[in-house]
Every structure is written in C-alpha cells, then in structure tokens.
N, C-alpha and C positions, 0 to 999 in steps of 0.2 A: 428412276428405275431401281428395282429392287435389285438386292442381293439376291448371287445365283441361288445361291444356298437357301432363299424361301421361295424355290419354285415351288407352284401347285398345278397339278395336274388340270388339263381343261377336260368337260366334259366330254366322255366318248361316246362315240354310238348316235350323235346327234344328224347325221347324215349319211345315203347310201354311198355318199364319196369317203368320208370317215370308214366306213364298213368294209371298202373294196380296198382302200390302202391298206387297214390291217390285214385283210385278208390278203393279198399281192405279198405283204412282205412275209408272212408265213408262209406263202408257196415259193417265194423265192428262194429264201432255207435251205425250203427240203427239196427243190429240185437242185439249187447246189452243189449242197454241203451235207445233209442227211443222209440225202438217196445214193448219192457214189460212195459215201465210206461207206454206208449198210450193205455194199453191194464187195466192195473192197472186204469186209471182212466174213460174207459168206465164199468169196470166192477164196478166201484162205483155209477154208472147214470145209468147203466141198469139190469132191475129187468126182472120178467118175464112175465110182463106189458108192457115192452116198458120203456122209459125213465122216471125216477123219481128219486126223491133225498131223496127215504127212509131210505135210508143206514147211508146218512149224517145226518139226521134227528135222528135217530134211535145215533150212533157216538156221535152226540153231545147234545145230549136230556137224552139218559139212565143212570141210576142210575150208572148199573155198568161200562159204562166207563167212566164217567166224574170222577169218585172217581179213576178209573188210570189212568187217563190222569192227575189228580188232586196229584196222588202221583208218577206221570212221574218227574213233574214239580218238585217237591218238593226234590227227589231225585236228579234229575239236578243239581236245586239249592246249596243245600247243599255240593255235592261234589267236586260241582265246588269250592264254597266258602274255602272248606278244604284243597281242592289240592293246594290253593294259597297260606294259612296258611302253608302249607309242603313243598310246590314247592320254592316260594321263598327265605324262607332265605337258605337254603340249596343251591338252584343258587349266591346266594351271596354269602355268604361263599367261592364258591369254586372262582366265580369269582374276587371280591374286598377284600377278607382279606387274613391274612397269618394263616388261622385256619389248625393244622396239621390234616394228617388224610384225605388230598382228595380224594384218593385212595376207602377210605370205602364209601363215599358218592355215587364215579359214579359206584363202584359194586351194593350200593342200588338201584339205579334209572335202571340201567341195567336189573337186574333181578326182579325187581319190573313189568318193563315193557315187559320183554321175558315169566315171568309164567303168564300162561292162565289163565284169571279172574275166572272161572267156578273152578279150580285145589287151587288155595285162597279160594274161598268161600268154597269147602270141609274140604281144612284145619280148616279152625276159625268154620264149623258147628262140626268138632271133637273136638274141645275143648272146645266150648260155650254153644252147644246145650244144653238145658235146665235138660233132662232128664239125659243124656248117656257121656256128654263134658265131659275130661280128667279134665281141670280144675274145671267145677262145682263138680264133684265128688270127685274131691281131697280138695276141700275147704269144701265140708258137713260135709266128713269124719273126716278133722282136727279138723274143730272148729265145728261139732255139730250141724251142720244147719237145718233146716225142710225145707228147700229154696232152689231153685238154686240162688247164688248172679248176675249169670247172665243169659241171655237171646238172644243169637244170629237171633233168627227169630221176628225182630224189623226192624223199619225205621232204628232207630241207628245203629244198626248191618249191614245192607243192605248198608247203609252209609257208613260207616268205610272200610270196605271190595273196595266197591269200590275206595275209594281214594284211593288205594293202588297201583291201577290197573290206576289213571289217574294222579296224579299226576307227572311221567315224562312226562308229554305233557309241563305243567307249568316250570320244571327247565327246560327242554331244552332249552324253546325259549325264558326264563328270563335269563338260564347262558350265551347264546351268547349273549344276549342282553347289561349285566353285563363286560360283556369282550372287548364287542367294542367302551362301551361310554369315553368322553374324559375325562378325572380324574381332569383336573383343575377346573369342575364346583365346585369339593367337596372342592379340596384345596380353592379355594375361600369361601368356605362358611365356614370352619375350622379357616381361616385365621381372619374373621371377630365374630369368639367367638362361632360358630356355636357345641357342643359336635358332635360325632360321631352317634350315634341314633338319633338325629336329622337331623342331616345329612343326613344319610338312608333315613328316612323316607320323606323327603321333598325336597330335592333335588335329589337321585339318585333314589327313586323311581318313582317321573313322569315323569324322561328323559326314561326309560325301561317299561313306560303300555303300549305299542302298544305289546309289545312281552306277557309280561303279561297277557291282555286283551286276545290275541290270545291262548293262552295258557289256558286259563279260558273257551273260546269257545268251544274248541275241547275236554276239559273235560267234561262240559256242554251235547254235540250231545255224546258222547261216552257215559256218565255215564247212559243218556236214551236209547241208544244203546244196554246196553249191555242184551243178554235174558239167558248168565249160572249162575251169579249170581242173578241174580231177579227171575230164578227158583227154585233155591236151598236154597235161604234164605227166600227169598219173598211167593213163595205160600203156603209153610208151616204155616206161621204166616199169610197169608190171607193179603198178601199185594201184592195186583195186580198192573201193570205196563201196560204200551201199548206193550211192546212185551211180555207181559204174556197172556194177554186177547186177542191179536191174533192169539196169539198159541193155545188156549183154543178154539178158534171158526175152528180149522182145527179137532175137536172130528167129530163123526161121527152123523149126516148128516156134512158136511162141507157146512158152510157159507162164501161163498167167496166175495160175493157184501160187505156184515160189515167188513169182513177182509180188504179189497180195500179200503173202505171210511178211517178207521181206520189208515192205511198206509199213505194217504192220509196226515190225519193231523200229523200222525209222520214227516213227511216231511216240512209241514207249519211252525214247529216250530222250524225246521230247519234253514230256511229259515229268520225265522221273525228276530231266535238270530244274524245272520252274517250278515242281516242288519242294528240293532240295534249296533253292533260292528262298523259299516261301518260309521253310523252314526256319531257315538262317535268321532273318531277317526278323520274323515271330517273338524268338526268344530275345531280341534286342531292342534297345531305346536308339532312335539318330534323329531327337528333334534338336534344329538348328537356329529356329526362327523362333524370338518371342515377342510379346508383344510390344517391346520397345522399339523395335523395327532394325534391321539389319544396317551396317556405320560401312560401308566397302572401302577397305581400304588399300592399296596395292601396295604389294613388298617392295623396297628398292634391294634389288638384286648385288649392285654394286660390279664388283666383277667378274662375278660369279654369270652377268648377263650375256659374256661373248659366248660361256658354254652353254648357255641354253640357247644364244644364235647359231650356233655350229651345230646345234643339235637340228634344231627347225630347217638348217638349209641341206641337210643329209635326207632328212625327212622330205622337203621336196624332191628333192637329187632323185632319190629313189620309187615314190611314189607318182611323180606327177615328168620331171624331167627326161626321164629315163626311158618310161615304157610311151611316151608321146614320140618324142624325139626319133625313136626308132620305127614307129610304124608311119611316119610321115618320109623319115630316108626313105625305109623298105618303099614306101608307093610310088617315089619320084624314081625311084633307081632305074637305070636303062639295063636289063640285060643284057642288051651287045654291046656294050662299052666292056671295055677290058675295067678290072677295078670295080670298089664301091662307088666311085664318085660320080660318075655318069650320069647328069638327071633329064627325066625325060617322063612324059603324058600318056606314054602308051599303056600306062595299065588301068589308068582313069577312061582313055578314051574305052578298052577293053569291056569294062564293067557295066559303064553309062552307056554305048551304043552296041557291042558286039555281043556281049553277056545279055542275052533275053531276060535271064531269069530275075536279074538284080531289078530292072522296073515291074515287074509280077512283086519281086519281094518287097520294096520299098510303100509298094501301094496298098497293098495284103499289110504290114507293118502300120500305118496311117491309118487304115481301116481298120483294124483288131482296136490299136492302142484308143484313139478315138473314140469308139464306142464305146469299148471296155470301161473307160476313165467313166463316160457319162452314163452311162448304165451302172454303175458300180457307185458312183454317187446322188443317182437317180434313189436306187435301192437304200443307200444310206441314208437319206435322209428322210425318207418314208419307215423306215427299222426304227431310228432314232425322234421322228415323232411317234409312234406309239409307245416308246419305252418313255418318252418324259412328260409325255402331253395325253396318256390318257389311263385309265383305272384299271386298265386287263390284269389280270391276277396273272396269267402267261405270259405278261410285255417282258418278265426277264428271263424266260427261256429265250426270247429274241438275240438280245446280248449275249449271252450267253454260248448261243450256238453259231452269231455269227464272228467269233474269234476264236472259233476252231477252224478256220485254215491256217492261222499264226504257226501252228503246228505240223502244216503239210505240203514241205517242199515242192516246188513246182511237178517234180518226176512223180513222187507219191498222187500229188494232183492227178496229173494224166494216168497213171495206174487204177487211178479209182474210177474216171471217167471211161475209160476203156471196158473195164469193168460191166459198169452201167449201162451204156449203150449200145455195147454190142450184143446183149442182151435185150434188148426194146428194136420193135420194128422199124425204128425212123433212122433210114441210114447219115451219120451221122459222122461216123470215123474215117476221118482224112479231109476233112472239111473242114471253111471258115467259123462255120459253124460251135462245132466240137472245141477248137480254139478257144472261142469268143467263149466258150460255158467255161474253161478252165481257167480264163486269165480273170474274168470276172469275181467266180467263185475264190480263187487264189487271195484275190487283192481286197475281197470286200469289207475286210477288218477297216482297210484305212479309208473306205468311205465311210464306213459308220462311225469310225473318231475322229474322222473332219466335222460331218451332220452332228456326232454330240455333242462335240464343243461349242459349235456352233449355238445350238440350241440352248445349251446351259447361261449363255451370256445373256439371251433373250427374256424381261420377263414373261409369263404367258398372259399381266395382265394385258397386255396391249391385243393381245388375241382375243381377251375375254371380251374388250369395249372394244371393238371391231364387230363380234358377236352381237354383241346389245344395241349397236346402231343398224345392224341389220344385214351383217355382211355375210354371206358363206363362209363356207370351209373351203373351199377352192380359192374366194376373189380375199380372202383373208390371207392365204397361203400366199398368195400372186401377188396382192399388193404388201402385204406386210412383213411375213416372216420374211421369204425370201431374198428378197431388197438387203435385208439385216444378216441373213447369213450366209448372203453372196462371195463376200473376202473369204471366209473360213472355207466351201465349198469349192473356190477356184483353187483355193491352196494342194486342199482333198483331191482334185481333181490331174491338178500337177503330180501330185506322190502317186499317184497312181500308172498315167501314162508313161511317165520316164520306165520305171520299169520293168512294164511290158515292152517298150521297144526293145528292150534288152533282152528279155526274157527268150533264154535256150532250154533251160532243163523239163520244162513241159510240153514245150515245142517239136523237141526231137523224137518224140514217141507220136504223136498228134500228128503230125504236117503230110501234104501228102506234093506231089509237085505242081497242083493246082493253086494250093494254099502254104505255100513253105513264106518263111518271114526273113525277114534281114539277119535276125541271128543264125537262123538255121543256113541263112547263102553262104555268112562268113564261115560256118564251121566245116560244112560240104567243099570249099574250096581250099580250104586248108588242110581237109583231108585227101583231097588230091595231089595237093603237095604243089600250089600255087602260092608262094607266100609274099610276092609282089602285090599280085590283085588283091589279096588278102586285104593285104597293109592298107590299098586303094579302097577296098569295101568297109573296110574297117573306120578309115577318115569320112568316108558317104555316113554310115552309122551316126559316128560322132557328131555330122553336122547337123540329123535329123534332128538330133535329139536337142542340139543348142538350139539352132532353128526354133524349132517348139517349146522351148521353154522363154527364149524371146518373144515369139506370139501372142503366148498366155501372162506372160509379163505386162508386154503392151495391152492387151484387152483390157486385161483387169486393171492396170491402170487411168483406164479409159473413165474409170466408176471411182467415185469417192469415197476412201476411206477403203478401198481397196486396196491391201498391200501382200503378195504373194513375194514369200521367201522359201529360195530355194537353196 
C-alpha cells in the first residue's frame, strides 16, 4: 500500500452517483453553514429602515455589552492562561518522566473532558455558594464564622470551573507533542550541565508551543463559548458574558438585529485569535523530528516525583472528585432527614417516573444525538471524498467552508439558525427539527476529520482495480473503502454524539417543550431551584452518555481492527 502522501485523485464525474454526492455535499454547506451566517449577518445591517449599522453601533458603543465583551475576554484569558499552568506539566509528566500513577492522570483529563461544563458548575455552586454551599456551611459551623470563606458566583469562581472543562484541550495536544520530540535535544543539554528544570523549561518546552499554543487557542474560543457555566455562576453574581447577554436579548420582545451584530463579533474574535496564533507560529522553526527517528527517553524524576504526585492527586481532587462526589450526595440526599446525611431514592424515583418531562427529554436526547453523529458523518465522508478522490477545481471550497463552524459557538449557531428560518416558510422553530440542523451544522468539522483521515490512510489504487474489474462507485464504496475506514468513522462518530448529549448553549434558544433535551431539563430544574433532582438528572446525564460510549465501544469492537478511543 502506498504512502498517504502519493495519493492521486480517482477519476470524477464517471457516474450519476459520483455526481449526486458532490452535488449532496455542496448543498449540504450551504444549507448549513452558508445560508444561516449569510442570513446572521444581513440581520445585523438590517433594521426596519433599510440598511444601517445600529446594531453594530449599539454592540460596540453600549455600556452593557462592552463590559461582556470586556469580561468575555477576560474569562478567555485567564482560562486559557490556567489550562496551560494544568495542562502542561501533567502532559509532561505522562510523556517525558517515569512519574508513577499515569493511569490517574489520563482518567483526570478523560472525565474532566466527558462531564458536561453546566453538571461542574452545579457541582462547585453546591458547595461554594455563598449562602447554602456544603462547604461554606460546614466551615461557619466549625470555626464560628459570620462569613461565608467563600464565594462561587466570581470571575475566580467562573474561572476555576472552567479550566476544568478546558484544560484537556492543552494536555492532549502538548502529551503527543511530548511524546514525539527527539530526546537527544535534552540529553545534550544535560550533558553540557544543564539541571532537569532547566531543561524543561528551555529546551523541551519551545520544541512542543506549536501544540501548546494550539491547545491554549481552543481553550481560549471554548472558555468564551461556553453559555452553562457563565449561566449558572455568572449571572447570579451579575457577571455577564457575550453568550449571556445574547441570551438575555431572546426575552420577550426578541431583539434579533443586537443578537446578530453581537454573534457577529463572538466570531471576530474568533477569528482574530487563530490568526494571531498563525501569526506566531509563521515567523518560527519547531521541527523536532528528523530523520533519525525519535530515542524516548523518560526523565527519572528522583524525588522530585512525590511533587509531581501531589500535584496529579490535587488535579483529580479538584477536577474529577470533588464535582462527582457532590452531585451523587446532592441525589441521594433525603430532604426530610434532619442533616446532609440522609440517603434516600426519592429524587431518582421523582425524575424517572413523576417528572414527565425527563423521558420526553432523554429520548429527544438519543434521537438528536444519534442522528446528529450519523448524519454528520454521513456528510463527512461524502465532503472528504470529493476533496481527495476527485479533480473539482471547488473540492477545497468544501474544506474550507465546512470548518467554519469551529468558529461558532453553539449560541452564535442558534442565532444564525433563527435568523434563517424564521424567515423561510417551513415552520421550523421549536422543533426536533431546527435542533437536529444546529447540532449537525455545529459538529460537522469533526466528521469531516474523522472521513479525512480516514481516507488519507487509503490508497485510491485499490479503488481504481475495483474500477477496472468492473465494480461501481457505490459496490466500490460498500465493499471497499468503507470496511477500511469504518475504525476512523466509529471514532468520528463517537466525538461527535458525546457532545451533543451535552449540548446546552444552542439548545436553550432552539427547544421548545415538545422538543427540549436532557441539558436543557437539567438547566430548567435548576432554575427552579430543585437542586436535589438536579444532582438525580444530572447522574441520569452521566449515565447516558457512559452508556453510549460503552455500546459504540462494544460495536466497534465487534469489527477487526477496530479500535475507538475515547
């Protein structure tokens, strides 16, 4: 089998099924991903004057959004800054030393990254919150307090929480980073008297910022991304966000022109950071690898190893122990028991048979995610064969346009969607519908770099002598590619559904009470200020989503040489 790297394109155009996938994946696009922004940003230029730029004016003139646009930024910053203080040495660690205990680290960053941001911030408001927190009230009680010692509805609070939620973006793409550079840069600089944290820090950290950097980015667009914690911690303490204050303008009257302009510049600054990354990166050299092949060698730490396990078991404490721990009390807890300790069923039996809405939501939840995933990599891998497998002089407008939603937060999503269809005759808003076009459009990046990669492993001669014995493009596709890029597709398939199960911040503008989702039960219940059931719906969540990630484990296992890692 050939190298990826001399793929050739196979010929196009040879069949009306060839014809209809290109043509399928270019309308899939632009009914997307085109049509709602192009609609997203006329509804920012027109008023009901005709065209003006009040909106933008109004965006970036008024008090109240430039103080969230002013504390978007700020949150960005900061979380970005932390996830790298967290994300790094922990990718070290597992990469370059012999620290024991790796095992607990990639469970931290796993489920760090599988529990739903909004399901953490209820955790830490149950034991932070000023009033009511487990721990402020256990700390009055001891020592005597007139105080709460602390205070979850903060920038700091809002902060914290999120790094929790971004910092595997940063170990992931600093542990491979970590794992693939060549070791003799360090042995040379050891050799020449260099200690071992110097080392680190000046040698094997700027051969791994391009990964770093990357990883800092996408902390960065997530952390202003996300709208269930900046709801839950943030507007209590009166700390608005750009996806707060867009939400806030869908109250009634709905102000859609300030919502658009508003979306508008969530995107800008999208934009500005992945250039400024691009930038950076431009003007420098970070190759690590040559042709001699990388030696891995692991540091021995010595005893310097207990502080890097003191560090890893803070890191779970905080990330994984703490916000679990608590939303599994919170559900067992008996309210008529005197005390926390009370344990009792009734808020599981509450949700599972008294609460109607949570089997509506659960099954609305399985039905979105489900389709979403395979729709989403249906599309992806019809986008990614015409970009590699055939000669269209437009196959990379395809790529191209299908990783602009990488840039548009779930809320911006439904703004633009909203946008769109309420303006077309097909009633669509508040529907499963409306949903399923958001979560789709949203996530269709990661089918089409699961179907790329996929594809690139493949050579296409095996396509072409398939061709030449007589086969379609269909029983070619069915029996040959397929089969071969079934592992990479179940994986695409996985990154995809997990996060719509979770998905609230596009959800909450979209849902209607026919169609609302498991995020949106948990947030509605929490806003009522049930935060027993909460914890109870919150653990249902969680188990959906292990649940399914078990299924699709097993399935794909089921196939050779399938191997999904989650």
């Amino acid at each position: 089998m050939a190298l990826a790297s001399d793929l050739r394109p196979v010929r196009s155009g040879s069949s009306w099924i060839e014809r209809g996938v290109t043509a399928l994946a270019f309308l899939s696009l632009l009914i997307l991903v085109v049509l709602p922004v192009g609609s997203l940003l006329l509804g920012s230029i027109l008023s009901e004057t005709g065209f003006s730029l009040e909106y933008f004016e109004e965006a970036l003139t008024g008090r109240l959004y430039l103080r969230a646009l002013q504390n978007s930024l700020i949150l960005g910053f900061f979380t970005a800054l932390f996830s790298v203080v967290l994300g790094v040495p922990l990718a070290w660690a597992v990469g370059r030393t012999n620290v024991p205990g790796k095992w607990l680290i990639r469970i931290t960053v796993a489920l760090s990254y599988l529990a739903p941001p909004f399901l953490t911030a209820i955790a830490f408001v149950n034991l932070f919150s000023p009033n009511a927190g487990i721990i402020n009230v256990f700390l009055r009680d001891l020592l005597g307090l007139s105080f709460s010692p602390f205070d979850i509805y903060t920038m700091t609070g809002l902060v914290f929480v999120t790094v929790l939620h971004t910092f595997p973006f940063v170990y992931l793409l600093a542990a491979s980073a970590f794992e693939s550079i060549d070791s003799s840069y360090e042995e040379a600089a050891q050799i020449l008297g260099a200690r071992k944290l110097r080392t680190a820090l000046v040698i094997t950290a700027p051969l791994v910022a391009p990964a770093i950097l990357s990883g800092t980015l996408m902390s960065f667009v997530n952390a202003i991304a996300l709208f269930g914690s900046q709801a839950i911690i943030g507007m209590p303490g009166r700390i608005y966000t750009l996806p707060t204050r867009i939400y806030t303008l869908f109250d009634y009257p709905p102000q859609f022109g300030l919502a658009s302009a508003l979306s508008l510049v969530f995107i800008a600054i999208t934009v500005l950071a992945l250039y400024l990354q691009r930038a950076y990166l431009a003007r420098r050299s970070f190759v690590t690898l040559s042709g001699k092949g990388a030696r891995p060698q692991l540091i021995d730490l010595g005893g310097w190893r207990w502080l890097v396990i003191g560090f890893v078991v803070v890191a779970f404490m905080l990330a994984v122990v703490l916000p679990f721990s608590t939303l599994i009390l919170m559900s067992f807890r008996a309210t008529s028991e005197p005390g926390m300790f009370g344990l009792s069923l009734e808020h599981y039996r509450f949700i599972l048979f008294d609460y109607s809405i949570t089997r509506r939501a659960i099954f609305n939840s399985l039905i979105l995610a489900t389709a979403a995933a395979t729709i989403t990599i249906i599309l992806g891998t019809g986008i990614s064969w015409v970009e590699l497998r055939t000669k269209l002089k437009s196959r990379q407008i395809l790529d191209y346009v299908s990783l602009i939603p990488l840039g548009l937060p779930g809320i911006v999503m439904a703004v633009a969607l909203v946008q769109f269809w309420l303006r077309m005759p097909v009633a669509l808003y508040g529907t499963l519908g409306i949903l399923l076009l958001a979560y789709v459009g949203r996530y269709i990046p990661l089918g089409v770099r699961a179907a790329n990669a996929s594809f690139r492993q493949i050579d296409p001669s095996l396509e072409e002598a398939s061709r030449i014995l007589g086969a379609g493009w269909g029983r070619t596709m069915r029996e040959i590619v397929v089969p071969l890029i079934r592992p990479g597709l179940f994986a695409g398939w996985l990154l995809v559904f997990v996060p719509v199960i979770q998905e609230l911040s596009a959800s909450i503008l979209l849902f209607s009470s026919n169609s609302i989702t498991l995020a949106v039960a948990v947030y509605n219940l929490y806003e009522v200020g049930r935060p027993e059931p909460v914890a109870a719906l919150a653990m249902v969540n969680m188990a959906v989503i292990g649940l399914a990630i078990l299924v699709v484990r097993w399935f794909g296992a089921r196939r050779p040489g399938t191997d999904i890692v989650t």
